[in-house]
Backbone as CSV, one residue per row, in Angstrom:
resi,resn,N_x,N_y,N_z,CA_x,CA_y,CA_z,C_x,C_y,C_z
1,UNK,27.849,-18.387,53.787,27.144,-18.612,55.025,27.566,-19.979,55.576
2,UNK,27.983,-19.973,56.646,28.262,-21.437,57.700,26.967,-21.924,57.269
3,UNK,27.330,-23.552,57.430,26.420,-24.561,57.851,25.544,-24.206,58.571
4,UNK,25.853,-23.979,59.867,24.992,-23.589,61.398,24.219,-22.287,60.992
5,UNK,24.168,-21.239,59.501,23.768,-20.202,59.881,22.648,-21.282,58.863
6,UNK,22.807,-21.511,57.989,21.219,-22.486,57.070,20.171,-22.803,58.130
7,UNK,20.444,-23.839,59.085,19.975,-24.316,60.193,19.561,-23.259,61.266
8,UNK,20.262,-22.353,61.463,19.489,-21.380,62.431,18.369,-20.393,61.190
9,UNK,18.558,-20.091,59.730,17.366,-19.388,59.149,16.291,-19.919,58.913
10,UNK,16.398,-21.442,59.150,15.392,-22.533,58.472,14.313,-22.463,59.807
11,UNK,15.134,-22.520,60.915,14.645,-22.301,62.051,13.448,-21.021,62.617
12,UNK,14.032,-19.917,62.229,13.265,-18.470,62.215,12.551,-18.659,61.764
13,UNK,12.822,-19.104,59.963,11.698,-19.149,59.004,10.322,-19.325,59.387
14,UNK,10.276,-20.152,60.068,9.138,-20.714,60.797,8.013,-20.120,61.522
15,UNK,9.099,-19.068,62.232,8.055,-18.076,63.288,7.740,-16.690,61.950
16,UNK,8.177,-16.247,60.910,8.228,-15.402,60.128,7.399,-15.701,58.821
17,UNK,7.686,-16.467,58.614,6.484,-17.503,57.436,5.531,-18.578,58.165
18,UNK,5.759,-19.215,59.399,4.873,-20.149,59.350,4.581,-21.413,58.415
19,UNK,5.516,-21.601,57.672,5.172,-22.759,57.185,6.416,-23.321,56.929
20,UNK,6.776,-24.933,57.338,7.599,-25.842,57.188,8.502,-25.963,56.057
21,UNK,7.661,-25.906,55.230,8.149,-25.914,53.426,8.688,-25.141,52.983
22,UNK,8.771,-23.912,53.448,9.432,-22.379,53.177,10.776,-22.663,53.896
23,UNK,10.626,-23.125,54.930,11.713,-22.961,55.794,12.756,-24.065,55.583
24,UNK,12.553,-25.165,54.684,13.329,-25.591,53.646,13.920,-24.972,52.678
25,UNK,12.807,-24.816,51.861,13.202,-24.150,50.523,14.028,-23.162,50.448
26,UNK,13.696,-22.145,51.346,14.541,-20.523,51.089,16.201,-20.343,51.711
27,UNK,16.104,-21.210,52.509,17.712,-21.201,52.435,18.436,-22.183,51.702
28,UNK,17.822,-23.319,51.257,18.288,-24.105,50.345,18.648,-23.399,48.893
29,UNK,17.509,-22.496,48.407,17.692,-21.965,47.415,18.920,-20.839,47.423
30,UNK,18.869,-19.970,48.472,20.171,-19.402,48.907,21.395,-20.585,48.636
31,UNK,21.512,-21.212,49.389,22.588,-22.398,49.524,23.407,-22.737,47.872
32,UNK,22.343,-22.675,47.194,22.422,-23.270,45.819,22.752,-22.115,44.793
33,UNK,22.582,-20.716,45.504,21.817,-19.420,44.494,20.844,-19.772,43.117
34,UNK,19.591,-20.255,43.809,18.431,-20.498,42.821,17.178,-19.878,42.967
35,UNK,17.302,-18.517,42.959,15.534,-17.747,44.223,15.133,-18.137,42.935
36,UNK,13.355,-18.726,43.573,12.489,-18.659,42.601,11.191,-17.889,43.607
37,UNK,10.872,-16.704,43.573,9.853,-16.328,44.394,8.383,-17.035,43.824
38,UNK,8.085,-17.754,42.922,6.619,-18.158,42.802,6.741,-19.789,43.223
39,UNK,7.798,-20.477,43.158,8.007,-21.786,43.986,8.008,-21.709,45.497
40,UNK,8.387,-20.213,45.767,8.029,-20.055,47.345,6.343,-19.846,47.440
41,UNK,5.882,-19.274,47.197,4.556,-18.894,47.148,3.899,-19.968,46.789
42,UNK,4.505,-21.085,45.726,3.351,-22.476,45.684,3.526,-23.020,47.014
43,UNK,4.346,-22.713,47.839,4.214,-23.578,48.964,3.725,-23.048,50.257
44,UNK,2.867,-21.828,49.978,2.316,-21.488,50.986,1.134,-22.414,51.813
45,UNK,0.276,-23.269,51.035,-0.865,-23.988,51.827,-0.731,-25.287,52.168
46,UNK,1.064,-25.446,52.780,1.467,-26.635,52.758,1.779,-26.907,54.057
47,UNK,1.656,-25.919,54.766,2.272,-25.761,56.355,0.904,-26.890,56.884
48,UNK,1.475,-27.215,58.150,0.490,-28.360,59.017,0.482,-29.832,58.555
49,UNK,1.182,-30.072,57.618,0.651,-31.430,57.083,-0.278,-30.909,55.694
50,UNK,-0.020,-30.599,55.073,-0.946,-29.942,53.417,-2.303,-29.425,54.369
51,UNK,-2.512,-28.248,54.272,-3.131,-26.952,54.798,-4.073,-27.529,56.341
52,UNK,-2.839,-27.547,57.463,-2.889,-28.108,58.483,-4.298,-29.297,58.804
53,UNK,-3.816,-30.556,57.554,-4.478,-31.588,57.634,-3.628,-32.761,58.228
54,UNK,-2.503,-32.593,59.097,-1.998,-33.597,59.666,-1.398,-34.507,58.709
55,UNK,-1.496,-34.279,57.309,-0.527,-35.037,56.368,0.646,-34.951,56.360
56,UNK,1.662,-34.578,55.380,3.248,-35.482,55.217,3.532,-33.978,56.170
57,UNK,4.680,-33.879,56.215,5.148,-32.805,57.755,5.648,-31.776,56.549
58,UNK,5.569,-30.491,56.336,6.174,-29.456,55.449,7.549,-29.809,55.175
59,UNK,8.235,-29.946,56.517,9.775,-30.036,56.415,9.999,-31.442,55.155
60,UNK,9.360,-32.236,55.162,10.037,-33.434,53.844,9.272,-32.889,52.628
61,UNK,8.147,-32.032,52.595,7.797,-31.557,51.493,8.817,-30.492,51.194
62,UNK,8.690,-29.955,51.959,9.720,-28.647,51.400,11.305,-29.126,50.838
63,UNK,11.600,-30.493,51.856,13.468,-30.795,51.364,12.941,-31.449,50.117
64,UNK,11.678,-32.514,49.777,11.459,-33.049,47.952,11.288,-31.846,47.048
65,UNK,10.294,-30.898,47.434,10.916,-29.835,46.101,11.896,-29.064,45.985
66,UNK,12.790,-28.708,46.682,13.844,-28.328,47.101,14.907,-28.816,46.332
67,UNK,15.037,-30.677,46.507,15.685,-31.142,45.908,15.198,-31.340,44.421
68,UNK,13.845,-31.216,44.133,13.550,-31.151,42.316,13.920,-29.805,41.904
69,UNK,13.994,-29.105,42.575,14.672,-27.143,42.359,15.940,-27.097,42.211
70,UNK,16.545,-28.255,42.814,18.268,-28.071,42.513,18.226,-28.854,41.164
71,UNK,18.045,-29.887,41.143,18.066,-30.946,40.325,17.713,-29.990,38.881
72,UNK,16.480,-29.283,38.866,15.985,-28.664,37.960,17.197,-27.552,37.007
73,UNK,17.350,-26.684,38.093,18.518,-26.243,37.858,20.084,-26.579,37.551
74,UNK,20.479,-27.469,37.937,21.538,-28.384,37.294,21.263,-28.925,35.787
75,UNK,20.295,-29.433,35.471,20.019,-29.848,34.480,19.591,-28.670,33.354
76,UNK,19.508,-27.611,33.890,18.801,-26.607,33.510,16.944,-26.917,32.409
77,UNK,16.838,-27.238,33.224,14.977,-27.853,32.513,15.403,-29.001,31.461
78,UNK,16.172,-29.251,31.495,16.379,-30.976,30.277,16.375,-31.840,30.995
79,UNK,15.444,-32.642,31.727,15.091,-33.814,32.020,14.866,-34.921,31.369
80,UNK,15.519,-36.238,31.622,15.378,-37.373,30.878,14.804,-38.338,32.047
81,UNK,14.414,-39.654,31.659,13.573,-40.612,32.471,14.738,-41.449,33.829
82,UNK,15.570,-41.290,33.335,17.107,-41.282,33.955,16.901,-39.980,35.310
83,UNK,16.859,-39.032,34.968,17.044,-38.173,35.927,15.414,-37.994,36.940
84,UNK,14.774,-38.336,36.387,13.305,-38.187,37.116,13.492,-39.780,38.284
85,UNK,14.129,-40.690,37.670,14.303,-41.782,39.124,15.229,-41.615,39.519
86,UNK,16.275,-40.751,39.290,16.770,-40.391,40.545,16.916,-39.720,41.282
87,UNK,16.203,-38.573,40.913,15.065,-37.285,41.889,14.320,-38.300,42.765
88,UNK,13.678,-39.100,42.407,12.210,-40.168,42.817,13.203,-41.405,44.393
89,UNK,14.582,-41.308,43.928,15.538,-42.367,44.588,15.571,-41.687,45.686
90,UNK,16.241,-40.168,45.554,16.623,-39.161,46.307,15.830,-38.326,47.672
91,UNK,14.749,-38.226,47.016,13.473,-38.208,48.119,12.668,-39.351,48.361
92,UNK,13.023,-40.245,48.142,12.788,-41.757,48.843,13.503,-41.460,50.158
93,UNK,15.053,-41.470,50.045,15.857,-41.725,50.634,15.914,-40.484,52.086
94,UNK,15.545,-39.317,51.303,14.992,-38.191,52.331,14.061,-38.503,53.413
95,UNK,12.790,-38.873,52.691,11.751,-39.563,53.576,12.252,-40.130,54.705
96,UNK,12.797,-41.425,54.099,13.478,-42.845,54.918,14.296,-42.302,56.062
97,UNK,15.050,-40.989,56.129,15.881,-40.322,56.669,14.966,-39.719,57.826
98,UNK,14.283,-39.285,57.731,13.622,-38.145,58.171,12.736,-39.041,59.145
99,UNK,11.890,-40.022,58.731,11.015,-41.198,59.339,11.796,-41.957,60.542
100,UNK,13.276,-42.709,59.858,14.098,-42.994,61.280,14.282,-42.022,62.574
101,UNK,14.356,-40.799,61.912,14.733,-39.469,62.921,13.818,-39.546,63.374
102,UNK,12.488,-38.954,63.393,11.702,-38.704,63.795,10.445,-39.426,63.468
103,UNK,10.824,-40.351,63.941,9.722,-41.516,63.619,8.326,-41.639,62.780
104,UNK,8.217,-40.465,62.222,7.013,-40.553,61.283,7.398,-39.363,60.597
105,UNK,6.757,-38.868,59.201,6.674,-38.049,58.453,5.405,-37.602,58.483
106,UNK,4.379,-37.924,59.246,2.761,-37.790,59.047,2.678,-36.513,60.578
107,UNK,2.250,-35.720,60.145,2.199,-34.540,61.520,0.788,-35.250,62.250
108,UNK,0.093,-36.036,62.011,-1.392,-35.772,62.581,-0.686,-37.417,63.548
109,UNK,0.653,-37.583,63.202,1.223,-38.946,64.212,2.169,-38.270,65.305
110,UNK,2.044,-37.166,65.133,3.438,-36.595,66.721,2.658,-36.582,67.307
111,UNK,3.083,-37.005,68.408,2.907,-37.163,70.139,3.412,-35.564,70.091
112,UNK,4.194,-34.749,69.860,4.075,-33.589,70.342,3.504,-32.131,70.309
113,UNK,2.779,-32.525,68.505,2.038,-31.418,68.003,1.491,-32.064,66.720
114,UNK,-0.332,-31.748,67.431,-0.843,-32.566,65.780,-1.950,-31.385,65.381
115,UNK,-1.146,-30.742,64.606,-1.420,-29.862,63.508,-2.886,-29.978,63.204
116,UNK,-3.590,-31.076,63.320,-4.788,-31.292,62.851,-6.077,-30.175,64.045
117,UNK,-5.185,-30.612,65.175,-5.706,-29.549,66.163,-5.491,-28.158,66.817
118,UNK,-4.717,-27.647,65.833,-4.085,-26.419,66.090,-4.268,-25.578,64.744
119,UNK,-4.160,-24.365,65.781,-4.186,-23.076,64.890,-2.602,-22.510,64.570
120,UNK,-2.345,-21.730,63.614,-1.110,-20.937,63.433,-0.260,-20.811,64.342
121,UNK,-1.178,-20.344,65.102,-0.741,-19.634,66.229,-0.056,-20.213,67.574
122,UNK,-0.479,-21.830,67.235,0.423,-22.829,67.860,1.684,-22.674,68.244
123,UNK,2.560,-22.471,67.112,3.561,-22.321,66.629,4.530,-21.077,67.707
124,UNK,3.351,-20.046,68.366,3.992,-19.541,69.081,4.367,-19.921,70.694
125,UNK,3.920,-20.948,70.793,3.858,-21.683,72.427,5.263,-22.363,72.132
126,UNK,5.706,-22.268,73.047,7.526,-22.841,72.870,7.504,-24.522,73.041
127,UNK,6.427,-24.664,73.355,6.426,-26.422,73.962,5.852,-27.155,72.531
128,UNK,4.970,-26.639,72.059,4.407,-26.976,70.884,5.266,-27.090,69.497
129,UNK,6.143,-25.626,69.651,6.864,-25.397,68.348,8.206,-26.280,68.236
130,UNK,8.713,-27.039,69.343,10.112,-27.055,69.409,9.994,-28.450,68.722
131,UNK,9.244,-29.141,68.326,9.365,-30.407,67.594,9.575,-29.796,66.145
132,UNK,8.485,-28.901,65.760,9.019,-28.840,64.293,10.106,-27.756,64.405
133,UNK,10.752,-27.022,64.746,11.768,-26.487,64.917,13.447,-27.709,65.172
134,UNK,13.132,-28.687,65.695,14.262,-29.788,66.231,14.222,-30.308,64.472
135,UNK,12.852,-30.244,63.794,12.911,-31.026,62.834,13.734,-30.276,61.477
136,UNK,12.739,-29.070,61.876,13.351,-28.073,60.406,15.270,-27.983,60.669
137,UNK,15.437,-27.340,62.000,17.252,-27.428,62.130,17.846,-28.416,61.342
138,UNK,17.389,-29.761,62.163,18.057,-31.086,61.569,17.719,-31.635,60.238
139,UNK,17.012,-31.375,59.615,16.677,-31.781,58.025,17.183,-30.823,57.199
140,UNK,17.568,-29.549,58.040,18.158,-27.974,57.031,20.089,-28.746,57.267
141,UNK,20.255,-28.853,58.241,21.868,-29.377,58.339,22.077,-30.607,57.787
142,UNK,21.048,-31.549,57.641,21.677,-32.945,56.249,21.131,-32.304,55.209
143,UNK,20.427,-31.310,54.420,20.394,-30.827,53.652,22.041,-29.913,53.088
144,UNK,22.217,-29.062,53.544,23.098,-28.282,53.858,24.482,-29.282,53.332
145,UNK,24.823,-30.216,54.687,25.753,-31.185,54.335,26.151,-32.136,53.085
146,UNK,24.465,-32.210,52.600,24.409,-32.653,51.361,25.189,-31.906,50.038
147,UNK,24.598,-30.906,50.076,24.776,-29.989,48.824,25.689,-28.889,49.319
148,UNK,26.484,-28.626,50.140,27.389,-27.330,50.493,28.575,-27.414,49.241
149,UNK,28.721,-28.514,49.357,30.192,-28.397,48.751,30.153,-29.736,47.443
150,UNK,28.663,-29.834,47.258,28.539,-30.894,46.036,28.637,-30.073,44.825
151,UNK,29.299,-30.948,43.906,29.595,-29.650,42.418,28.410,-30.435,41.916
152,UNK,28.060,-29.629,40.864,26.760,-30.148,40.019,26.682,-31.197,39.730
153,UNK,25.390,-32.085,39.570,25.507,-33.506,38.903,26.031,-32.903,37.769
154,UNK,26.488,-34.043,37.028,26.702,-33.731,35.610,25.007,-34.530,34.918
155,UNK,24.888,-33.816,33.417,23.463,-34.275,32.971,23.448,-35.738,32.764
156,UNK,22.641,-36.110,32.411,22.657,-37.585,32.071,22.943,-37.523,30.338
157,UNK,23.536,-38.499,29.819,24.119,-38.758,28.732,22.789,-39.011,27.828
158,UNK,23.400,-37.900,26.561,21.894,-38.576,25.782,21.969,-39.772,25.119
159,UNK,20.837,-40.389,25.396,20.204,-42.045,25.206,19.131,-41.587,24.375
160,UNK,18.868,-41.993,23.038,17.102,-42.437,22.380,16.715,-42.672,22.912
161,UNK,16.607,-44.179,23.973,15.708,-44.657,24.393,15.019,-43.643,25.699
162,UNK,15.881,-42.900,26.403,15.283,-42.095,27.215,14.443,-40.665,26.478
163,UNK,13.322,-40.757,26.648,12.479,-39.731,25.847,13.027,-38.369,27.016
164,UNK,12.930,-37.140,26.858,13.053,-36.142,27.890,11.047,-36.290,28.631
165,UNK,11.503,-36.295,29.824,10.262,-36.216,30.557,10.264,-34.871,31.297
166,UNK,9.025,-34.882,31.796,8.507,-33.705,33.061,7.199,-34.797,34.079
167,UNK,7.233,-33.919,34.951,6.384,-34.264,35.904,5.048,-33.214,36.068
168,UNK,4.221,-33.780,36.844,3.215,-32.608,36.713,3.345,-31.603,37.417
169,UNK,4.420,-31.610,38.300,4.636,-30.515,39.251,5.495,-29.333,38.565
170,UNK,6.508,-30.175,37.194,6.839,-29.414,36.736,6.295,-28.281,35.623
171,UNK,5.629,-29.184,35.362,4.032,-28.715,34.068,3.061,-27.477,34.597
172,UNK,2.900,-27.478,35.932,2.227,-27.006,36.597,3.141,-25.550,37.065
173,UNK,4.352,-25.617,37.425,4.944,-24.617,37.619,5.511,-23.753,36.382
174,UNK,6.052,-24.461,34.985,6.142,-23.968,34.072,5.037,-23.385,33.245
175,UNK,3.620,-23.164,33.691,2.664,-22.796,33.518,2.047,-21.215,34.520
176,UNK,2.943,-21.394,35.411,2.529,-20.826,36.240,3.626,-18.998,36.013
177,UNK,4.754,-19.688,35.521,6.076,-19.084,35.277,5.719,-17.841,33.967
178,UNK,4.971,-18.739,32.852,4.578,-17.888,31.764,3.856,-17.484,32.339
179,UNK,2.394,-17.563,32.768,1.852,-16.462,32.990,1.945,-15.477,33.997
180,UNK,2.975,-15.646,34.710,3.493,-14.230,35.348,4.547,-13.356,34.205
181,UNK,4.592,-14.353,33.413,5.897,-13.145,32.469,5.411,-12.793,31.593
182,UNK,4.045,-13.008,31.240,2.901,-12.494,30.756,2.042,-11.436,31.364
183,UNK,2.272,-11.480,32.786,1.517,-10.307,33.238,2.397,-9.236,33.379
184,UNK,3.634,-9.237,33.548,4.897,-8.699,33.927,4.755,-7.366,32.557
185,UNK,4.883,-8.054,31.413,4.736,-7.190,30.226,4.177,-6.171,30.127
């Protein structure tokens, strides 16, 4: 898939899912070949600013787990304290990206749509939607640009002193993982 086609699905995504974070994730995960259908589904009550409370904007939530989903997968679940700061560097640097662009990461701060006062259904007024649509395109194409043609990190070298870590997001999803392959049975 072209560059331009990531950026135009990230785009749709939006009117088809409704939520910011999806419309990261699912072509990223394409991009990468990594479907995880229950990492899509944790990010259903994330649209609006975390369940249209005008908090962080979906689109930088969706490119930080996105990028802990690649990362995850490269490493294949062996995380060391090494690789968790520079996941932590990486969506710093996303943020920082995203904030110059579009001057805030906080939805309940656009001048053009504050989520805090809107319904779903917002999303279908063309005047309303085209900010997070300008946003999802352009954060799906430095995404995209990022990782199209990046070969895997390589792992980090084993060190003693680095214990293998997790995060709680990861704790939380590897919890979530068994007991669907527990119900699956």
């Amino acid at each position: 898939m072209k560059k331009e086609s990531y950026s135009r699905k990230s785009k749709k995504l939006l009117f088809t899912t409704f939520n910011c974070a999806k419309s990261q994730l699912i072509p990223l995960q394409e991009l990468r070949d990594a479907r995880d259908d229950e990492l899509i589904m944790a990010l259903t009550g994330l649209a609006g600013g975390l369940l249209n409370n005008g908090s962080t904007c979906g689109v930088v939530i969706g490119g930080a787990i996105s990028s802990a989903m690649i990362r995850d997968k490269e490493l294949d679940g062996n995380w060391t304290l090494e690789d968790e700061v520079q996941l932590l560097e990486e969506v710093r640097e996303n943020v920082l990206w995203f904030e110059e662009e579009f001057k805030t990461s906080l939805c309940r701060e656009r001048d053009d749509l504050n989520y805090q006062r809107i319904t779903t259904l917002g999303l279908l007024n063309p005047k309303k939607a085209k900010g997070c649509v300008t946003r999802s395109g352009a954060s799906m194409a430095r995404f995209v640009q990022k990782y199209e043609n990046a070969p895997p990190r390589p792992k980090a070298k084993a060190d003693l002193s680095l214990k293998k870590t997790s995060h709680c997001a990861q704790k939380i999803l590897e919890e979530v993982r068994q007991t669907n392959k527990h119900r699956k049975r």
